[in-house]
Structure formats: C-alpha cells, structure tokens
C-alpha positions, -999 to +999 in steps of 0.1 A: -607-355-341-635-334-358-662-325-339-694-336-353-681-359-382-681-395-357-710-412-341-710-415-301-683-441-288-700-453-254-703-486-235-729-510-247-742-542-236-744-572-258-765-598-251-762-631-267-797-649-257-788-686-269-757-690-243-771-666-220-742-644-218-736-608-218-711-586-216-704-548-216-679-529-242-676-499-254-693-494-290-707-471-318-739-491-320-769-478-305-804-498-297-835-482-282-838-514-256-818-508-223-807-531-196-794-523-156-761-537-154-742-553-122-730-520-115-763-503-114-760-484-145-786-481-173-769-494-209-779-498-242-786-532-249-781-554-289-792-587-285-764-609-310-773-642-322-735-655-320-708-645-294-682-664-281-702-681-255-722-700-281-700-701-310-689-741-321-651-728-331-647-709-294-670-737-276-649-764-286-678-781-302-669-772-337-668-809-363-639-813-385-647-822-417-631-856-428-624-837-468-599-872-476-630-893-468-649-871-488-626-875-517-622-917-514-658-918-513-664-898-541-637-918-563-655-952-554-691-939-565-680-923-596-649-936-606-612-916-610-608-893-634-588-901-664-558-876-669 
C-alpha cells in the first residue's frame, strides 16, 4: 500500500442506543465522542440508529407481507382487469 493515499484503519466502537448494544470493530470512520471499553481502552465511539441488535429482519420480529391478500382484495374493490 501507498503511504498517505488511505484513511486510518483502527478499532471503533459502535453504539446502537435503541437496543442498547455495542460492539467494537475495526473501521475507517472516525467521531470526535470517545467511550472506555471493557478492556480499559479509550475508542472512538458512532452512535448507529440500526444494528443487528434492533433490526426486525435479525430480531425475528420482522411482518411478512400477505402480497396474495393484497391482490384478492384489490380484485374485489375494483374489479379484474379485462385482457
């Protein structure tokens, strides 16, 4: 690699606030805000809106849509279409 052409690769801590989760990686990202980890080390810390920990398709809480119902319904307000 060049020298001087890539940003800083270096562990981060990402903090998702609506599950209440965190976990540290290794990132380009960078954020003025730090946090003390379990290990006693100072990190950079990017508070996420989504992670795993709170998203429906990861939680298990995610609704499937019913599209066939969707369809049937549709059919019965507004009639088939001719073809």
């Amino acid at each position: 690699m060049k020298h001087g052409i890539h940003p800083a690769y270096g562990p981060v801590v990402f903090r998702d606030r609506a599950a209440d989760h965190a976990f540290l990686t290794r990132s380009t990202a960078t954020s003025g805000k730090t946090i003390e980890w379990e290990d006693g080390h100072t990190y950079p810390v990017i508070d996420v809106e989504t992670s795993s920990a709170s998203h429906p398709f990861y939680t298990g809480t995610a609704r499937v849509l019913d599209t066939a119902g969707r369809v049937e319904r549709f059919e019965r307000r507004y009639g088939k279409r001719a073809r």
